[in-house]
N, C-alpha and C positions, 0 to 999 in steps of 0.2 A: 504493500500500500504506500511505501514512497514514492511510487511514480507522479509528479505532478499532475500530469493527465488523471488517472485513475481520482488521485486527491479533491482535483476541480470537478469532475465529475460526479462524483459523493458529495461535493457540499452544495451544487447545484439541484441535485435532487434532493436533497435535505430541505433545501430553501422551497422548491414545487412544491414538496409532500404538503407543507404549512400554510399555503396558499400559493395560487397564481400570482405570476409575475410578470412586467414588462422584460422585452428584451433591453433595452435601458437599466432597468432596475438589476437585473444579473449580471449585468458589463458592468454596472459600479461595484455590486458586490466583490466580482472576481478579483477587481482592479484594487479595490481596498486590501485584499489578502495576498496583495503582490503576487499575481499569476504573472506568466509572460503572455505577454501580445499573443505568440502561435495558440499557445494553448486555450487562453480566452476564446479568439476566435474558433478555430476547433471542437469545444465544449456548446462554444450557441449555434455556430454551426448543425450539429450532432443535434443538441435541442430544437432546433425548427426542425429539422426533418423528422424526427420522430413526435411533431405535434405539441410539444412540451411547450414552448412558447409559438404565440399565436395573439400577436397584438391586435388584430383585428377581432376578435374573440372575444379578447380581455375589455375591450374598449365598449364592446356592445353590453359584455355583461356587467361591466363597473356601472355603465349610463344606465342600466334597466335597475339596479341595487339603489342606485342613488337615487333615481326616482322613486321609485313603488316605495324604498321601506324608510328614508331619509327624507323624502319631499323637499329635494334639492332640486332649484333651481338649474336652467341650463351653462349660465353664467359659469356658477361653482362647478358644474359637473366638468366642461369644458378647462377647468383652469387646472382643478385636480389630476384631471387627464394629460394636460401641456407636462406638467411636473413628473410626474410619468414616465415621460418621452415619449409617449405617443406621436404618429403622425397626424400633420392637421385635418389631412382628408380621410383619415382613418378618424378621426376626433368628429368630423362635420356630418360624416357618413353613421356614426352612431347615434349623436344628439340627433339628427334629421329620422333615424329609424323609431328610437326611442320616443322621443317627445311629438311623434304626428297622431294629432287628434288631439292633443292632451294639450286644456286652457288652462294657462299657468297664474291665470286670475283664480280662478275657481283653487288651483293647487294652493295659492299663496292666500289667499280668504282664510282655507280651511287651517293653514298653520298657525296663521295669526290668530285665530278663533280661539286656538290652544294656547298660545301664548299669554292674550290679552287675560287671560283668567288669573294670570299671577299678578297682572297690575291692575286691575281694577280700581283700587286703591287711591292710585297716584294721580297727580293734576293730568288735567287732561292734554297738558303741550308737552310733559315728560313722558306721558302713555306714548303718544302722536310720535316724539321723535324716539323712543327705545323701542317701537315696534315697526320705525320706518326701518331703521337701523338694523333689527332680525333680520326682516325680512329680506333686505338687499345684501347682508353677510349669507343668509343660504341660499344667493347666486338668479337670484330674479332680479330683472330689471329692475331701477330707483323711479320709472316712470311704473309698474304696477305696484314696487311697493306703497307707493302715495295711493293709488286708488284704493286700495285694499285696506292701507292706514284710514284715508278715510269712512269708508264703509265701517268698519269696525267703530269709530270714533261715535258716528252716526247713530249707528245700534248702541253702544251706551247711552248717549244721550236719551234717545228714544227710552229706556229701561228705566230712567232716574226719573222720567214725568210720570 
């Protein structure tokens, strides 16, 4: 098991076994544990042909994760993805598969919904700007998260007469 090869190869699958990874994300690994260039290449080499990495894959199913179970915005999902190392048309070709049909008013409504329940509380211009603020940190537009801010705004109002 001192064969470098052998080595980089074990800790590559190591790394899969615990989740999917970009090809990006494995080339830093390797590089961190001082592989040589041959060998790195070689090992993802080795890995794409046998399906082990598969950025196109990855990208569709991070986008379908982030939406359904995080109610992440496209912004966020797109920028997680950049860091990644994804490619951009691999990045544009997910977000455009993922999010067709899907009104991200309606997504960003429903989070706020949940949100605003912790502030109830608070003046209504701190509510307004800490759940503009949510909303557009989990990767929606700052033009729905204002309509969405206000709808919700609305609705409290409306509850307090």
């Amino acid at each position: 098991m001192n064969d470098p090869l052998n080595r980089a190869r074990s800790y590559v699958y190591r790394l899969i076994s615990r989740q999917s990874r970009t090809k990006k994300e494995l080339l830093d690994k390797l590089k961190l544990k001082k592989y040589e260039e041959e060998v790195i290449n070689k090992i993802i080499k080795e890995a794409e042909e046998n399906g082990l990495i598969d950025d196109r894959r990855y990208s569709l199913a991070y986008a379908s994760d982030r939406m359904n179970f995080f109610k992440s915005g496209k912004n966020l999902v797109r920028h997680k993805l950049q860091q990644k190392g994804i490619e951009k048309n691999l990045i544009d070709k997910a977000i455009e598969h993922t999010y067709k049909g899907v009104d991200e008013y309606v997504q960003a409504l429903d989070l706020a919904k949940r949100r605003a329940r912790s502030y109830r509380k608070l003046d209504k211009v701190v509510l307004a700007r800490r759940l503009t603020g949510y909303i557009f940190r989990r990767g929606f537009s700052f033009d729905t998260a204002l309509k969405v801010t206000k709808t919700i705004v609305k609705e409290l109002e409306y509850e307090e007469e």
